[in-house]
N, C-alpha and C positions, 0 to 999 in steps of 0.2 A: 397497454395493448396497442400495436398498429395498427391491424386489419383484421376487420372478421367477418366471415362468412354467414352468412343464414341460408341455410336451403330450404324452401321452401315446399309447400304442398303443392301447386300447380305441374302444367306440362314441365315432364325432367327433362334437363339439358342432357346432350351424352354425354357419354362416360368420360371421354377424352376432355371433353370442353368443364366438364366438373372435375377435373383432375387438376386441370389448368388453374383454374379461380383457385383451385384448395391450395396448390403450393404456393400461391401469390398474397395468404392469410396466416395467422399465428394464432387463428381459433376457430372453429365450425362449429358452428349451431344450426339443430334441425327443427324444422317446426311438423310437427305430426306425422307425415306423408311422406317429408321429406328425407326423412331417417330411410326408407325403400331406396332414392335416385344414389343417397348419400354408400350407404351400403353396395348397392349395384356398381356403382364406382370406386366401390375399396378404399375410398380416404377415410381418414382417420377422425372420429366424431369426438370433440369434448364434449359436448352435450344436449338431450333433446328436452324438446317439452314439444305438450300438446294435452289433448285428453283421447288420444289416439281413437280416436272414434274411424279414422283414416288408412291407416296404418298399416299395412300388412301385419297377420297375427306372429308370420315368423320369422319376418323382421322383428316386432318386439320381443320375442321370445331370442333372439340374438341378439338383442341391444342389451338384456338382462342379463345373458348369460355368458356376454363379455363385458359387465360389470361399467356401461359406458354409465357415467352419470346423467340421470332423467327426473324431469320433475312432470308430475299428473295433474292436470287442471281440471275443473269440472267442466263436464258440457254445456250446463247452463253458466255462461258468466260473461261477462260485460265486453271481454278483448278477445280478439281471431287468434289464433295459434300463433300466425305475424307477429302480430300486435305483441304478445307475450316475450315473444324472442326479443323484442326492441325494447320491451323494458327491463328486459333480464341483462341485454349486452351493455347497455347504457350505465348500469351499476360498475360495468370494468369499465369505462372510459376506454372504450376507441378512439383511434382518429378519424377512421372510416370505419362502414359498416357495405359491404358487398351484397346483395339478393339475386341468388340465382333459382328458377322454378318458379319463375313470380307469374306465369303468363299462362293461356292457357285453360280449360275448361271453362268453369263457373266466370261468367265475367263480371259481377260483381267482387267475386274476388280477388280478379285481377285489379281492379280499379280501387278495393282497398290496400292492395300492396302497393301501388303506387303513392298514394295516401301517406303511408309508411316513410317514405322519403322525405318528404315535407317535415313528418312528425323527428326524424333523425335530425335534418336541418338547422330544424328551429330549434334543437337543444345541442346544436352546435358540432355536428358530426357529421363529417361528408358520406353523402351516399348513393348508391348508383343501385341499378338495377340491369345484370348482366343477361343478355342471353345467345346465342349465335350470331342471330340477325340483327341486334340492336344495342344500344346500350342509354340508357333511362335516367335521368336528375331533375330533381324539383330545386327551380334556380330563383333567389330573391337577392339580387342582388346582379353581378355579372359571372359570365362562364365564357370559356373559350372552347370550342370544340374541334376536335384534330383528326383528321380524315383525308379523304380524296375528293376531286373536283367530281363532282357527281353523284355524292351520294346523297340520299333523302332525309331531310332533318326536319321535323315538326317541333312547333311551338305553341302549346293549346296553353286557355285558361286553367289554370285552382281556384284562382278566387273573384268576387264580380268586377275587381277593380284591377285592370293590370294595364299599365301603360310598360311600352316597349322601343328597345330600339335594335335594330338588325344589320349584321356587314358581314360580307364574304358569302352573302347570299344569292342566289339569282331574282330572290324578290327585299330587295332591303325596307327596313323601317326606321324612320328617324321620331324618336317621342310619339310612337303612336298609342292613342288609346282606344283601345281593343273593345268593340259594344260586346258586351255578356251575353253570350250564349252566341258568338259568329265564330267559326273558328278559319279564323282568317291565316293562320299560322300553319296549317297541314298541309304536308307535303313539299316544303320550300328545298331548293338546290343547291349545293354546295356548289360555289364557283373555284374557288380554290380548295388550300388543305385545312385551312383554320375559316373556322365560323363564329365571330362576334356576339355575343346575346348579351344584352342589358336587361335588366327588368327593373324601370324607375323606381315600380307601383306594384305592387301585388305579388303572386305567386305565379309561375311558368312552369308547365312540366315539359321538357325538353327531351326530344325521342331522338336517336342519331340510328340512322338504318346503314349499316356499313355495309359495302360495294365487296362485291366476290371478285378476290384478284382473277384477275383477263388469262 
């Protein structure tokens, strides 16, 4: 598998921009909630999980009775609806994994889907987190970022120890180490179209807010 999709339960992207990400994957996966944005945009689900406790009842009652494949979790258990999709896709080997509907309402569960990225990562599988205004990576290592002079790129902590270095930014870093808990990194300005990010030390979640063409 090259690319796959997880839509998620949070705010749905539209239809059009969930159209986009689906024909750019050769798999969708919904997680609970997410089977509603996925549906309301007509692409085509290979499969959900969750314990639909979220769910539209007729959405699932159309996920059934188009026969899409679904697996039911209990509501008491240990992983988020997220969480499940990422150990379910990880059995096919991606090479990336896409999250769109990651953002949005509850924000802790926003900030556990981001989580999610780190956890793809670190078992070796690129992954982003899509949405109109933005697009999201948990970066241990370096990443180059491609955009326009002026868009907003944030560089926060994941973990307490992160030393960093920054270019093609309007605030650069060379080997900085970031005190825990500053978030020295929010809001930084693309000077050009490519943005530099090292991460010597630690973990870096990296937010790129792309600029509305003029």
């Amino acid at each position: 598998m090259n690319r796959a999709l997880i839509v998620l339960g949070g705010e749905a992207p539209s239809c059009e921009f969930l159209r986009a990400l689906a024909a750019a994957c050769d798999y969708v996966l919904c997680a609970d909630s997410g089977l509603d944005a996925a549906l309301a945009a007509g692409i085509d689900i290979d499969g959900v999980i969750g314990d639909f406790d979220s769910a539209k009842q007729t959405s699932v009652a159309l996920m059934k009775a188009r026969g899409i494949p679904h697996i039911v979790y209990p509501a008491i258990k240990d992983d988020t609806d997220g969480m499940a999709c990422v150990r379910f896709i990880l059995d096919k080997k991606p090479n990336e994994v896409v999250f769109a509907g990651a953002g949005g309402g509850r924000v802790d569960h926003a900030l556990a889907n981001f989580l999610l990225l780190a956890y793809l990562e670190k078992n070796g599988v690129a992954a982003r987190i899509e949405q109109e205004e933005l697009t999201a990576w948990a970066v241990h290592g370096e990443k180059t970022v491609r955009g326009r002079a002026g868009d907003l790129l944030s560089v926060l902590q994941m973990t307490e120890e992160l030393t960093l270095s920054l270019s093609g930014l309007f605030y650069p870093l060379d080997h900085y180490a970031v005190e825990f808990g500053h978030p020295i990194g929010v809001s930084n300005v693309m000077t050009q179209e490519t943005a530099a990010i090292q991460v010597h030390k630690g973990w870096a979640l990296v937010i790129h807010y792309k600029a509305q063409p003029e």
